[in-house]
N, CA, C and O atoms as a GROMACS GRO file, in nm:
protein
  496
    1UNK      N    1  -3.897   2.912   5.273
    1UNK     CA    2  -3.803   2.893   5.379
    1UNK      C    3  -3.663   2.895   5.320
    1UNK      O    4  -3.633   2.835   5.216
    2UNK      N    5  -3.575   2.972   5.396
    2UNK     CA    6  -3.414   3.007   5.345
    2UNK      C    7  -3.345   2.866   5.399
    2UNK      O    8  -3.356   2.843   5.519
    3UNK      N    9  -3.289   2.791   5.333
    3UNK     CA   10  -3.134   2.694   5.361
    3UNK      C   11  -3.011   2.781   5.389
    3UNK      O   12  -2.973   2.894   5.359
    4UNK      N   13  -2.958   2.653   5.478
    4UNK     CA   14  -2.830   2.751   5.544
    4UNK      C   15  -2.747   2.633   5.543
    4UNK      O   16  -2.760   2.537   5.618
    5UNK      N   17  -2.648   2.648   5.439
    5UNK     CA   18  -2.522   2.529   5.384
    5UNK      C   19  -2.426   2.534   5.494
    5UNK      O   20  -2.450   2.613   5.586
    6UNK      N   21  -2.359   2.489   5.498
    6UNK     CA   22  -2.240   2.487   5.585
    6UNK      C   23  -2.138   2.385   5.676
    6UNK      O   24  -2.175   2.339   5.784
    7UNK      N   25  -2.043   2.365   5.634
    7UNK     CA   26  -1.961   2.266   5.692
    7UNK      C   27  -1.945   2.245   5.864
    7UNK      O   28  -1.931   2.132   5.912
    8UNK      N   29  -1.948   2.345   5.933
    8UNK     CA   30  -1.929   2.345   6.072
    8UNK      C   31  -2.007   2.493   6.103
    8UNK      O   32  -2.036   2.591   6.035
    9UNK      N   33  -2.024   2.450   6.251
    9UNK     CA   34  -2.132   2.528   6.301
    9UNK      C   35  -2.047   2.602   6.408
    9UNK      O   36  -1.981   2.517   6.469
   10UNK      N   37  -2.025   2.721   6.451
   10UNK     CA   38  -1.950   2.772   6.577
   10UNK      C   39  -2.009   2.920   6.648
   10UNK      O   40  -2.110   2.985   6.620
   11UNK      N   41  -1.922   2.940   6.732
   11UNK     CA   42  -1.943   3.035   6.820
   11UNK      C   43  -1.845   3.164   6.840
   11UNK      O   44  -1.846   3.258   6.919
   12UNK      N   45  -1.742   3.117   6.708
   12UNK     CA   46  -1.600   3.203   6.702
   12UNK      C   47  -1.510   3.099   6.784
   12UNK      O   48  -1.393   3.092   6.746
   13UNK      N   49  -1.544   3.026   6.881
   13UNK     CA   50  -1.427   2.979   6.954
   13UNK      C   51  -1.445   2.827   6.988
   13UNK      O   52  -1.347   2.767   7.033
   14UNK      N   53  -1.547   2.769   6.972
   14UNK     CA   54  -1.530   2.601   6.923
   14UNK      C   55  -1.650   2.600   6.829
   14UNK      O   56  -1.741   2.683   6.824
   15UNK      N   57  -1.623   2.427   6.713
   15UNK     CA   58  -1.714   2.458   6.639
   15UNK      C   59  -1.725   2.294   6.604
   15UNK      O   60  -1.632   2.213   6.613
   16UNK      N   61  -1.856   2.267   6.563
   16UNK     CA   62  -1.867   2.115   6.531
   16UNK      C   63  -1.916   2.114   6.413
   16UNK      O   64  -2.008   2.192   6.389
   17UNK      N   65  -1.867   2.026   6.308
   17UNK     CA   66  -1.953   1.970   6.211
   17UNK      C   67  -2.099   1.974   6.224
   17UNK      O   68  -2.161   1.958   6.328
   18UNK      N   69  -2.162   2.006   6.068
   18UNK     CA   70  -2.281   1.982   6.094
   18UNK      C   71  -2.356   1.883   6.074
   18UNK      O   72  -2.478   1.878   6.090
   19UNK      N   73  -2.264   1.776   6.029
   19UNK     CA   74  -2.325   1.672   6.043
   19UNK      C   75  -2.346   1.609   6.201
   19UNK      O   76  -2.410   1.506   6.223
   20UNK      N   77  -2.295   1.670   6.281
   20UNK     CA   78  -2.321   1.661   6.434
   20UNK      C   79  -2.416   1.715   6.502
   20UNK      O   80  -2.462   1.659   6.601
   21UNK      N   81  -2.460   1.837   6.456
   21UNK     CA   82  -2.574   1.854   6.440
   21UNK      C   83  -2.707   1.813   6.374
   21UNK      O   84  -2.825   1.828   6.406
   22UNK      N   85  -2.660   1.770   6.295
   22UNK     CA   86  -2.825   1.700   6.183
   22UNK      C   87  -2.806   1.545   6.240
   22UNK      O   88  -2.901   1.475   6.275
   23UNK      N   89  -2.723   1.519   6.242
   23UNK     CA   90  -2.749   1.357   6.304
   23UNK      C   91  -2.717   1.319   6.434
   23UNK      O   92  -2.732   1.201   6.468
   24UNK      N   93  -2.676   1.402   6.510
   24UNK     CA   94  -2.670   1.435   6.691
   24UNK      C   95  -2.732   1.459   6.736
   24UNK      O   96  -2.711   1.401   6.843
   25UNK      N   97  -2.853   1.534   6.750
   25UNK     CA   98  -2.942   1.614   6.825
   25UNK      C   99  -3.085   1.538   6.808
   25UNK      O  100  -3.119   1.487   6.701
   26UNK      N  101  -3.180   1.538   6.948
   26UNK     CA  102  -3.274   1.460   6.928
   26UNK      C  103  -3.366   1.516   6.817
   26UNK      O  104  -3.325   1.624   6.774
   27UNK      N  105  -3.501   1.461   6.749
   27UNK     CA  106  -3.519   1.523   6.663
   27UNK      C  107  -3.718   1.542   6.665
   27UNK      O  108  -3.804   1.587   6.589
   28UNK      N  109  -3.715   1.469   6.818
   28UNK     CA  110  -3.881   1.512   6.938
   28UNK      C  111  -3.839   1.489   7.049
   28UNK      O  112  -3.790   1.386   7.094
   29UNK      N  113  -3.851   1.545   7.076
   29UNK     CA  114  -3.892   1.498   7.300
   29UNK      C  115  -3.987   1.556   7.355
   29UNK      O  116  -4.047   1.626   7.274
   30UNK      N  117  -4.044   1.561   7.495
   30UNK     CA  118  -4.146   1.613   7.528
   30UNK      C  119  -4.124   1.553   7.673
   30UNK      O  120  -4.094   1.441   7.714
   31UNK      N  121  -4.144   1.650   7.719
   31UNK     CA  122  -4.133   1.636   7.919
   31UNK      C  123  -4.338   1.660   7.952
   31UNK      O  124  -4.418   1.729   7.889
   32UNK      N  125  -4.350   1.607   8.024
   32UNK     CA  126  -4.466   1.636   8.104
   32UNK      C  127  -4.520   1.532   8.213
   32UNK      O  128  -4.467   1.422   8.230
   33UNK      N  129  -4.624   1.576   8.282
   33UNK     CA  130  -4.694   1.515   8.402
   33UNK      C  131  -4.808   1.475   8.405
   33UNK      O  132  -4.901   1.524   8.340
   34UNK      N  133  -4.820   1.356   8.500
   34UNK     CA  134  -4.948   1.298   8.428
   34UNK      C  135  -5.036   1.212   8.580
   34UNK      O  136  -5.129   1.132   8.571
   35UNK      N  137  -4.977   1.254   8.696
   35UNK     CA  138  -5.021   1.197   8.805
   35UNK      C  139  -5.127   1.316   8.848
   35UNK      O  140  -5.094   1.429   8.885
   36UNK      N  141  -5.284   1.258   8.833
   36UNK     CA  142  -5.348   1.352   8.873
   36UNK      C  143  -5.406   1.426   8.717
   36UNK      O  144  -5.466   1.354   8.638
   37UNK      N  145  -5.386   1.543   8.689
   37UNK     CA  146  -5.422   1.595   8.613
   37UNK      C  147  -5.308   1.571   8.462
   37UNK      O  148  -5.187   1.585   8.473
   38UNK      N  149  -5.379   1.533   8.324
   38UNK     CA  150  -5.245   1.530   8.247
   38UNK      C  151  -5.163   1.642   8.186
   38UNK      O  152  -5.204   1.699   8.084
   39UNK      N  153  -5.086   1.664   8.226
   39UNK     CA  154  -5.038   1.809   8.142
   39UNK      C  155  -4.907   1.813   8.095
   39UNK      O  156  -4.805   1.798   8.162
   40UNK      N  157  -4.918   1.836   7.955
   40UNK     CA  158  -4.780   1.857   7.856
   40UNK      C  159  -4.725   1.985   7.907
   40UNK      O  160  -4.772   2.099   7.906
   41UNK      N  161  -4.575   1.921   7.967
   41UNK     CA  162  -4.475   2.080   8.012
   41UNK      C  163  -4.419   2.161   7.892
   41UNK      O  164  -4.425   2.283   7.873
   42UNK      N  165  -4.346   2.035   7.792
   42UNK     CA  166  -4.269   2.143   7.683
   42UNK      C  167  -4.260   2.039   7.551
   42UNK      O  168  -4.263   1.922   7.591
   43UNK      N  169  -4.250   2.047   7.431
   43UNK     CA  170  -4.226   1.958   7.344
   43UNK      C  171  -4.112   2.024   7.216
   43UNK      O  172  -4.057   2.134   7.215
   44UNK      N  173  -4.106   1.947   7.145
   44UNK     CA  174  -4.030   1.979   7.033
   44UNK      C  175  -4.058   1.857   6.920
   44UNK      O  176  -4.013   1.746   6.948
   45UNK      N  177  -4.119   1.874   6.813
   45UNK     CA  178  -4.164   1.812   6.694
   45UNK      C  179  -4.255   1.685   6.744
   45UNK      O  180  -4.259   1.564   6.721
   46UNK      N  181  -4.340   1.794   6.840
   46UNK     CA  182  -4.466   1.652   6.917
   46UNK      C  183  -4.593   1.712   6.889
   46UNK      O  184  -4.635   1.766   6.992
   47UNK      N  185  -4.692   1.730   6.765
   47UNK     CA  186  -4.859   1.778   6.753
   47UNK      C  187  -4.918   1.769   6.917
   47UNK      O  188  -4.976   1.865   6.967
   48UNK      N  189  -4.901   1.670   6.974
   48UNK     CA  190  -4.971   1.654   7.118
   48UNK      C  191  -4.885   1.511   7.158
   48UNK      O  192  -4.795   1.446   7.104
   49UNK      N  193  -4.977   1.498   7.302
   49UNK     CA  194  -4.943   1.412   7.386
   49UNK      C  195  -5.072   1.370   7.433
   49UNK      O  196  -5.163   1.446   7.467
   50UNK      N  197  -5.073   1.229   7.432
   50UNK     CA  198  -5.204   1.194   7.478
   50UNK      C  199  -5.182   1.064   7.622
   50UNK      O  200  -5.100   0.978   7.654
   51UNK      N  201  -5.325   1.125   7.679
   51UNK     CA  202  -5.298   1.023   7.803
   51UNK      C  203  -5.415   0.891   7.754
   51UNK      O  204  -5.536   0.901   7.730
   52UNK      N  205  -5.319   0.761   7.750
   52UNK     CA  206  -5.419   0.620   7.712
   52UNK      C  207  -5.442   0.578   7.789
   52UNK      O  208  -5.506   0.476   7.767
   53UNK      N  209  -5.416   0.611   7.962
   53UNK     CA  210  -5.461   0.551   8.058
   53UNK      C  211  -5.358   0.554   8.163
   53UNK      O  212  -5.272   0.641   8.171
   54UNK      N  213  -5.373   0.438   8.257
   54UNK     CA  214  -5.281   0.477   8.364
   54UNK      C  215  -5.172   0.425   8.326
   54UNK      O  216  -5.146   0.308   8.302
   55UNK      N  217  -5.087   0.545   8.321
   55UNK     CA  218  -4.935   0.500   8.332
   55UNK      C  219  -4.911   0.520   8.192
   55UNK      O  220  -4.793   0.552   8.179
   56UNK      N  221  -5.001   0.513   8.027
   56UNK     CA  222  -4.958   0.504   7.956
   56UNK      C  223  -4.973   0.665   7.883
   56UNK      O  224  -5.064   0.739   7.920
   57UNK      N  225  -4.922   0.687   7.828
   57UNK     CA  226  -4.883   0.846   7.727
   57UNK      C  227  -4.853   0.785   7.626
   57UNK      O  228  -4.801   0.675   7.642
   58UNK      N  229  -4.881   0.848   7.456
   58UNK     CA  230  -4.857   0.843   7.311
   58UNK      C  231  -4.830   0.992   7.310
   58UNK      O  232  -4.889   1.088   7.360
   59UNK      N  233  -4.732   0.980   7.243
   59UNK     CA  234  -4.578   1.098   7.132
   59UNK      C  235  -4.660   1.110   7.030
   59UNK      O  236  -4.668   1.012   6.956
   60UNK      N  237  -4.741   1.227   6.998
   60UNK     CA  238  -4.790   1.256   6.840
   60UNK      C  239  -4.703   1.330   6.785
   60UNK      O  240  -4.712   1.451   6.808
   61UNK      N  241  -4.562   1.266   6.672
   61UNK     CA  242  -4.491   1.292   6.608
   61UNK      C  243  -4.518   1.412   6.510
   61UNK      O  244  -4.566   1.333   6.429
   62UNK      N  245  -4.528   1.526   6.449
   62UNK     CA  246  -4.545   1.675   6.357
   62UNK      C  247  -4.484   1.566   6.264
   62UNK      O  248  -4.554   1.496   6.190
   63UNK      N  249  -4.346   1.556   6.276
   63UNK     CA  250  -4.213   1.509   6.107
   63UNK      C  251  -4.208   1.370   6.156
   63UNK      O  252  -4.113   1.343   6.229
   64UNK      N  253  -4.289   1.282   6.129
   64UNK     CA  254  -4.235   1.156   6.100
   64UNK      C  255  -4.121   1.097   6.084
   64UNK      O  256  -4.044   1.116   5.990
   65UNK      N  257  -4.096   0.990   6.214
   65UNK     CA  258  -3.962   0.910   6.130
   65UNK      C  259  -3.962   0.795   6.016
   65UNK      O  260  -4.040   0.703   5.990
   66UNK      N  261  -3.804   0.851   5.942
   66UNK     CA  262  -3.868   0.682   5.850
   66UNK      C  263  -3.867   0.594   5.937
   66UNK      O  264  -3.819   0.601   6.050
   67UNK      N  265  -3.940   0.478   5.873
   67UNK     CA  266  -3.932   0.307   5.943
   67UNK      C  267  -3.867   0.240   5.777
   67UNK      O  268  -3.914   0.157   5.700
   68UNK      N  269  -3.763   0.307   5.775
   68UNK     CA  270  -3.743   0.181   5.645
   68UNK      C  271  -3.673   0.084   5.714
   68UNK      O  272  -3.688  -0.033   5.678
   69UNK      N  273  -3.587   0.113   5.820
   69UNK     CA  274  -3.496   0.060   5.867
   69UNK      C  275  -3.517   0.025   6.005
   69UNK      O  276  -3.453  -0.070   6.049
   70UNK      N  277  -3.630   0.113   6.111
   70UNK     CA  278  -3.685   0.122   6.180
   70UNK      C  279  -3.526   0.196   6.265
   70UNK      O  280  -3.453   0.126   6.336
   71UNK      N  281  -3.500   0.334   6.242
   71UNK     CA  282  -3.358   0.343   6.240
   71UNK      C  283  -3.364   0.473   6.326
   71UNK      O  284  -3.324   0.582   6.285
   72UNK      N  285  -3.434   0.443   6.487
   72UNK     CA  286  -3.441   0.568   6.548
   72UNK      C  287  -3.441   0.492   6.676
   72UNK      O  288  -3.472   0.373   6.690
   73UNK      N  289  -3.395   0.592   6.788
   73UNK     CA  290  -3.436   0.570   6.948
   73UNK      C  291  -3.500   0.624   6.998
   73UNK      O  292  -3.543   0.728   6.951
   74UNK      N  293  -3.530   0.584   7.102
   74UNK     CA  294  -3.658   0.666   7.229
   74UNK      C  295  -3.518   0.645   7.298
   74UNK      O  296  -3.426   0.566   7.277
   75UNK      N  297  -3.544   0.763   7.401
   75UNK     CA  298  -3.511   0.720   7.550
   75UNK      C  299  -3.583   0.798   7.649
   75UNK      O  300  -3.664   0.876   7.601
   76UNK      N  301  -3.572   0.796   7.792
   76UNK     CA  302  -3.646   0.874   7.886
   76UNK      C  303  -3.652   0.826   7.975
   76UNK      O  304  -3.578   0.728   7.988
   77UNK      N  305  -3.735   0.862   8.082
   77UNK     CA  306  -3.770   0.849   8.248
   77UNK      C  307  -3.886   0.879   8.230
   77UNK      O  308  -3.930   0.965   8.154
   78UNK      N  309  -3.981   0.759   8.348
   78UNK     CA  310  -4.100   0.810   8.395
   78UNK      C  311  -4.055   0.815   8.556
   78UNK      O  312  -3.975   0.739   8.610
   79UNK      N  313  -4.110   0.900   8.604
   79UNK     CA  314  -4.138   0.985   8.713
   79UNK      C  315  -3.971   0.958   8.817
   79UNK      O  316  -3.863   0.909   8.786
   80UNK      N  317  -4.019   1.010   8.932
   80UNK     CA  318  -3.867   0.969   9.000
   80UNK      C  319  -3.894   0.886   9.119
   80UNK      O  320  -3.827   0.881   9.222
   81UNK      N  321  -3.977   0.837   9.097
   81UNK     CA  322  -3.982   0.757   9.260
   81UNK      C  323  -3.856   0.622   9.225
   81UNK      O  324  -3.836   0.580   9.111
   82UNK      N  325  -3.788   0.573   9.342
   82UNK     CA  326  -3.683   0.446   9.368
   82UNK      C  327  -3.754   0.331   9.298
   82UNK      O  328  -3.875   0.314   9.313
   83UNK      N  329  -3.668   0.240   9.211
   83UNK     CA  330  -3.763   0.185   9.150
   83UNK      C  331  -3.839   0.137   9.013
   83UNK      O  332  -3.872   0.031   8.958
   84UNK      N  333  -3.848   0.305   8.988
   84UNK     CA  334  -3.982   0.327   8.859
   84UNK      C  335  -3.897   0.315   8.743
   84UNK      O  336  -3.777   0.341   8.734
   85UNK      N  337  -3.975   0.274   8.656
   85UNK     CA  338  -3.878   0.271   8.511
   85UNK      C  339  -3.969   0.310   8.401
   85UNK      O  340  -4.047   0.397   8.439
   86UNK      N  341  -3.985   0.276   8.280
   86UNK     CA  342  -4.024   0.279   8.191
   86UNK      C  343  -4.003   0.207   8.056
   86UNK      O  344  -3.889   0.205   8.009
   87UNK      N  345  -4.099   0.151   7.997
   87UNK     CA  346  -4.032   0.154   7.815
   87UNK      C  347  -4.145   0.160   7.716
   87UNK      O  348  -4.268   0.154   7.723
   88UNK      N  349  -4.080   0.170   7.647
   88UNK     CA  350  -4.114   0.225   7.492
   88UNK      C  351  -4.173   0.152   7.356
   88UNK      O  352  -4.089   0.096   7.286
   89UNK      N  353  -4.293   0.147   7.320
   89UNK     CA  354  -4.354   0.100   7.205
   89UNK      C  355  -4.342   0.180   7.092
   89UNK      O  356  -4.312   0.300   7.099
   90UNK      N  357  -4.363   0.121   6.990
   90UNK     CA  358  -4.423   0.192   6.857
   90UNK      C  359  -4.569   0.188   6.820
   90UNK      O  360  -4.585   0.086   6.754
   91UNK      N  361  -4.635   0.226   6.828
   91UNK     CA  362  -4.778   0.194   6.788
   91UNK      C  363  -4.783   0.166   6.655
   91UNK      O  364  -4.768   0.246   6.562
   92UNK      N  365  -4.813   0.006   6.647
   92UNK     CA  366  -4.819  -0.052   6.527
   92UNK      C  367  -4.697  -0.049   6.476
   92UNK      O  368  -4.591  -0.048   6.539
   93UNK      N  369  -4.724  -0.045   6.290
   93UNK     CA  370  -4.597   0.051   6.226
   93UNK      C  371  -4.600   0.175   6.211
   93UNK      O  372  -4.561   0.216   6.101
   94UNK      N  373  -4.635   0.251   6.287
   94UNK     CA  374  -4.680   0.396   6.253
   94UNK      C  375  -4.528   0.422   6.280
   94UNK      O  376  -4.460   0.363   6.363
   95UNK      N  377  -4.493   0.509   6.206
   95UNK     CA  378  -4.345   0.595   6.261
   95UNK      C  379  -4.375   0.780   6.283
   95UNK      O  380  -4.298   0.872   6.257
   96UNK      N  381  -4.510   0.785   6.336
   96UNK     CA  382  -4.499   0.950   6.400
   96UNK      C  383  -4.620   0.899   6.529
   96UNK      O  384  -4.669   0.996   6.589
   97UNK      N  385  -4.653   0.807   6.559
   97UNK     CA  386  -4.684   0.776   6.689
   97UNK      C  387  -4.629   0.695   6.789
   97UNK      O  388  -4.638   0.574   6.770
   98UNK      N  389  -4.558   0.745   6.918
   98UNK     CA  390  -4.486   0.641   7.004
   98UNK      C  391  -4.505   0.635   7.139
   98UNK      O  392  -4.485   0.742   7.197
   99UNK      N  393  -4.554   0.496   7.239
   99UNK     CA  394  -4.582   0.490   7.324
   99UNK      C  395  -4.503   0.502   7.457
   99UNK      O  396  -4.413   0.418   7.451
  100UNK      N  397  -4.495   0.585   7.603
  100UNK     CA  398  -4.425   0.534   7.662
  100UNK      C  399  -4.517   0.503   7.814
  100UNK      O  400  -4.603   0.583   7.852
  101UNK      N  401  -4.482   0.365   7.899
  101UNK     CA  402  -4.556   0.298   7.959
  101UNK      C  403  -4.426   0.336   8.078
  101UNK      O  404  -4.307   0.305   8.071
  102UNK      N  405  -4.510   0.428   8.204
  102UNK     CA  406  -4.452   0.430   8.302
  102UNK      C  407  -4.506   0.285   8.405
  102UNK      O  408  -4.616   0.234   8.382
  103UNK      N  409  -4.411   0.228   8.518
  103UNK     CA  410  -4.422   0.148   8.593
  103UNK      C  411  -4.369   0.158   8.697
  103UNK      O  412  -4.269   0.228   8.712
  104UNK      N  413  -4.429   0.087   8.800
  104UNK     CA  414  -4.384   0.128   8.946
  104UNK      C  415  -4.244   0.034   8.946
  104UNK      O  416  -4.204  -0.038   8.855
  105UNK      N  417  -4.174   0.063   9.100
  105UNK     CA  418  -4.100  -0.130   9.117
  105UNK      C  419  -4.149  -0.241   9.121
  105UNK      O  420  -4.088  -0.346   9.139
  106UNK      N  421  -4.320  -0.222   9.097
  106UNK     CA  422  -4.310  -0.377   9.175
  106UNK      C  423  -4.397  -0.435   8.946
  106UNK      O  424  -4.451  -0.540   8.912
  107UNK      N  425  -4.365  -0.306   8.859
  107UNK     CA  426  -4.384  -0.362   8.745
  107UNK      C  427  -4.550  -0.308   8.695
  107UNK      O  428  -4.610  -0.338   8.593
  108UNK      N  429  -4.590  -0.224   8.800
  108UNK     CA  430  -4.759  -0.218   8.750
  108UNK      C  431  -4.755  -0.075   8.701
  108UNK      O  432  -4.694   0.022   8.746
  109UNK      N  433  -4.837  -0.086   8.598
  109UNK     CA  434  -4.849   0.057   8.516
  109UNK      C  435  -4.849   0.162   8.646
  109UNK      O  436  -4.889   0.125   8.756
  110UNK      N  437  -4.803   0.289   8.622
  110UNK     CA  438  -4.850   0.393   8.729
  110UNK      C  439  -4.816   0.515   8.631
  110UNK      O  440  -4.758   0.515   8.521
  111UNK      N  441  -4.889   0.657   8.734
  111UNK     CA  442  -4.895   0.744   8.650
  111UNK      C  443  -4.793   0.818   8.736
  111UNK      O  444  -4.811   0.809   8.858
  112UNK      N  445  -4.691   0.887   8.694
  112UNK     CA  446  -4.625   0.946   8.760
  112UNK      C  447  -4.618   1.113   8.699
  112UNK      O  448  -4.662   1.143   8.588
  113UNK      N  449  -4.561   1.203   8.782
  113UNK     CA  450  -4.478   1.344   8.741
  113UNK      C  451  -4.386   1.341   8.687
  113UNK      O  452  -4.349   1.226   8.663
  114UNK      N  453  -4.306   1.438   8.642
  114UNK     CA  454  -4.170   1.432   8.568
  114UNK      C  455  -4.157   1.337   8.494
  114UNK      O  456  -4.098   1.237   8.534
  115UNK      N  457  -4.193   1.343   8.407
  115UNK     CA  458  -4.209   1.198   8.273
  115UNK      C  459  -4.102   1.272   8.150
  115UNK      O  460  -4.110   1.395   8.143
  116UNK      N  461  -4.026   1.218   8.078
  116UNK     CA  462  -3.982   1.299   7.991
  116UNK      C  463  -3.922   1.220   7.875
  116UNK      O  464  -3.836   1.145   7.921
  117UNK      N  465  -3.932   1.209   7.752
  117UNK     CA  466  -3.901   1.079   7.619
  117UNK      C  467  -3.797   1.176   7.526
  117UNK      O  468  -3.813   1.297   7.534
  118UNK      N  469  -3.736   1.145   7.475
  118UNK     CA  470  -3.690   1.207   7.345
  118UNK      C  471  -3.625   1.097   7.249
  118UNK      O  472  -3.565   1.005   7.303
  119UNK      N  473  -3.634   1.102   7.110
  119UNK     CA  474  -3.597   1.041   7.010
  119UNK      C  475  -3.507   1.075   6.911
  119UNK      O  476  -3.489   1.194   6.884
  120UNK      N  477  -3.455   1.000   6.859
  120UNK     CA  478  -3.326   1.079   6.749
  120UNK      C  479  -3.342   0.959   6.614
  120UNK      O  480  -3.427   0.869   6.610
  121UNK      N  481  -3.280   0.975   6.555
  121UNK     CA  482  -3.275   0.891   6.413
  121UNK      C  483  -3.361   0.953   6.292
  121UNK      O  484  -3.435   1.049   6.315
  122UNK      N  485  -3.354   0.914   6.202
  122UNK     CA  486  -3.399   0.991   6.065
  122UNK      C  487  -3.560   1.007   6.057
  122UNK      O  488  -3.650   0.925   6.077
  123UNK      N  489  -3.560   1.154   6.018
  123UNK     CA  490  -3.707   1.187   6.004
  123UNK      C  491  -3.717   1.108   5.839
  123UNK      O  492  -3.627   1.068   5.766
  124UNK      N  493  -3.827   1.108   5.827
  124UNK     CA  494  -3.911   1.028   5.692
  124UNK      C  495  -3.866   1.151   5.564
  124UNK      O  496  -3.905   1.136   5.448
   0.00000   0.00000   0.00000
């Protein structure tokens, strides 16, 4: 695999550091649906997606993050109904498996559509 050095990244007509890039940009996410049948829409540095039950989905991380520091975020939405929220585990200490637990308003697991997580902070 070729490296590609470089101070700033552009287009000819704006241009950002690349450290804005290597430490800006999420570094997995994964959109998919899970009310009814489970199905992964799109991912980026995710082996799979697994359904643990109702309401709950696990992130199978490809590049591991470190946990030295435990020095990364989730964020996301489960589904869109008024209401619904979501949050986010680590399974165990694993740092390339991560849970996210959709919930209705009234707080009870549910499985919703349009589910979508992404994470940023240092791969391992």
């Amino acid at each position: 695999m070729s490296t590609i050095n470089a101070q700033n990244y552009g287009d000819g007509t704006d241009s950002v550091p690349a450290s804005a890039v290597l430490q800006g940009t999420a570094k997995a996410w994964a959109a998919w649906d899970n009310d009814g049948t489970f199905t992964t829409r799109e991912t980026y540095n995710v082996s799979s997606l697994t359904d643990d039950g109702v309401g709950i989905a696990s992130l199978n991380i490809t590049n591991s993050f470190s946990l030295s520091i435990l020095n990364y975020l989730m964020s996301g939405m489960s589904g869109g109904a008024v209401g619904a929220g979501c949050h986010f585990t680590i399974a165990g200490t694993n740092s390339n498996t991560m849970q996210i637990v959709g919930h209705n308003a009234n707080g009870a697991d549910t499985d919703f559509n349009g589910n979508s997580a992404g994470c940023s902070g240092d791969l391992a």
